[in-house]
Phi, psi and omega in degrees: 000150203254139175324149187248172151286107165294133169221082162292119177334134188293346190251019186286119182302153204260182182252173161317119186230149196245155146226104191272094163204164228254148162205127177320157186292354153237068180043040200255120171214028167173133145342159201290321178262049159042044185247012175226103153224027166232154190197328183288169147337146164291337180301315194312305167357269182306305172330306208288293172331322210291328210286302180290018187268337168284016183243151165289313175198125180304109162247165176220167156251178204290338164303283151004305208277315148010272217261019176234167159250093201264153149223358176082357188272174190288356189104179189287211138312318183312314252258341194273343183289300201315333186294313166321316203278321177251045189028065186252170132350108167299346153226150188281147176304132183239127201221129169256123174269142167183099177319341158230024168069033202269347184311143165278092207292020182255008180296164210288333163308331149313341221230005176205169183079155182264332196281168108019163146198094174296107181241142186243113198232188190231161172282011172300316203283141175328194188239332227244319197271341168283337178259346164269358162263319182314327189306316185279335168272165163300288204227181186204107197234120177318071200257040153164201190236345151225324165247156190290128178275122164271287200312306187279006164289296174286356158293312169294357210245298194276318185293316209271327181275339212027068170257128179251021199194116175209123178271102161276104190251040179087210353284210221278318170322335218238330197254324174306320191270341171279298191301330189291336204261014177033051167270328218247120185309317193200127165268117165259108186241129145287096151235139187302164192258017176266149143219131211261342207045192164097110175286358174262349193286144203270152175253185176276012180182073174291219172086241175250351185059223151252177166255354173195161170299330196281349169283334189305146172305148160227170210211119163257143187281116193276295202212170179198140199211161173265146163200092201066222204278310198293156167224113181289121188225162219184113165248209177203116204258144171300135181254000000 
């Protein structure tokens, strides 16, 4: 089945978007040679469940999904009844972005879960790399012609899926093109009691980044809480 171009209603409302993630005590969220990139608490953990038992649906992008053994899923029992009492789905949609269709379709998200896996690609990606994530995904949906349109991905996202809640969990290219596309509601931050250095070790938002401040994302502190050494922080992003 050949990939469709999204044209999603113009009036479809966008979902909510979380972006949840752990970073060493100098914005670090994987070593400069990316061979450390778990790193939080078991609280940090369990938070990342909690989070995702309130989403509709997970996204990472293809590094992510890569270099980790991810599925993107709900989790243990505890975490899909909660999803139930809240009359959610019992396991959440699950979406990988990646602009060139570079995931590897032998990753570990293919090989596990029950749920949907929706991948948001570009006409970058080949014909030959396309036909090998449709063999693995649910679905394989076209959003621009070299970079991913996020607003009409998630518009397309909320008409065809009714997702009204989307967690997002980096890595920093994937959360970076969300914050410049002024998506992203609200940032759920870990930071860890490490320091990895290193100017190539990835931040919680690579990519292109802003160009002058008044492009910078801003951000208000909802709540902040200890847990041991770690600090939980919860923002709100200005739109």
């Amino acid at each position: 089945m050949k990939p469709s171009t999204i044209r999603p209603p113009a009036a479809t409302p966008l979902p909510f978007v979380l972006v949840n993630m752990a970073m060493t005590a100098d914005g670090k969220i994987a070593t400069a040679n990316r061979l450390v990139s778990s790193f939080g608490s078991r609280r940090d953990q369990e938070h990342l469940l909690e989070l995702r038992a309130t989403a509709d649906a997970v996204m990472a992008g293809a590094r992510t999904v890569d270099s980790n053994p991810v599925t993107l899923g709900p989790g243990p029992a505890k975490y899909r009844r909660l999803r139930l009492r809240r009359g959610l789905a019992e396991f959440n949609l699950r979406i990988v972005a990646s602009r060139s269709g570079s995931v590897n379709p032998n990753a570990t998200i293919f090989q596990r879960g029950s749920s949907p896996i929706i991948i948001l690609t570009t006409r970058r990606t080949t014909k030959a790399r396309l036909k090998q994530l449709r063999a693995v995904a649910t679905e394989v949906k076209l959003c621009g012609a070299k970079e991913i349109n996020f607003p009409l991905a998630l518009r397309w996202l909320g008409h065809q899926w009714h997702v009204k809640r989307l967690l997002c969990e980096g890595g920093g290219e994937l959360n970076d093109a969300l914050f410049r596309a002024s998506l992203v509601n609200e940032l759920h931050l870990t930071v860890c009691p490490n320091i990895f250095g290193g100017r190539a070790a990835p931040t919680i938002a690579d990519g292109l980044g802003a160009d002058s401040l008044a492009r910078a994302a801003r951000l208000e502190l909802q709540s902040a809480r200890r847990h041991g050494d770690e600090m939980f922080l919860v923002y709100r992003v200005h739109k």
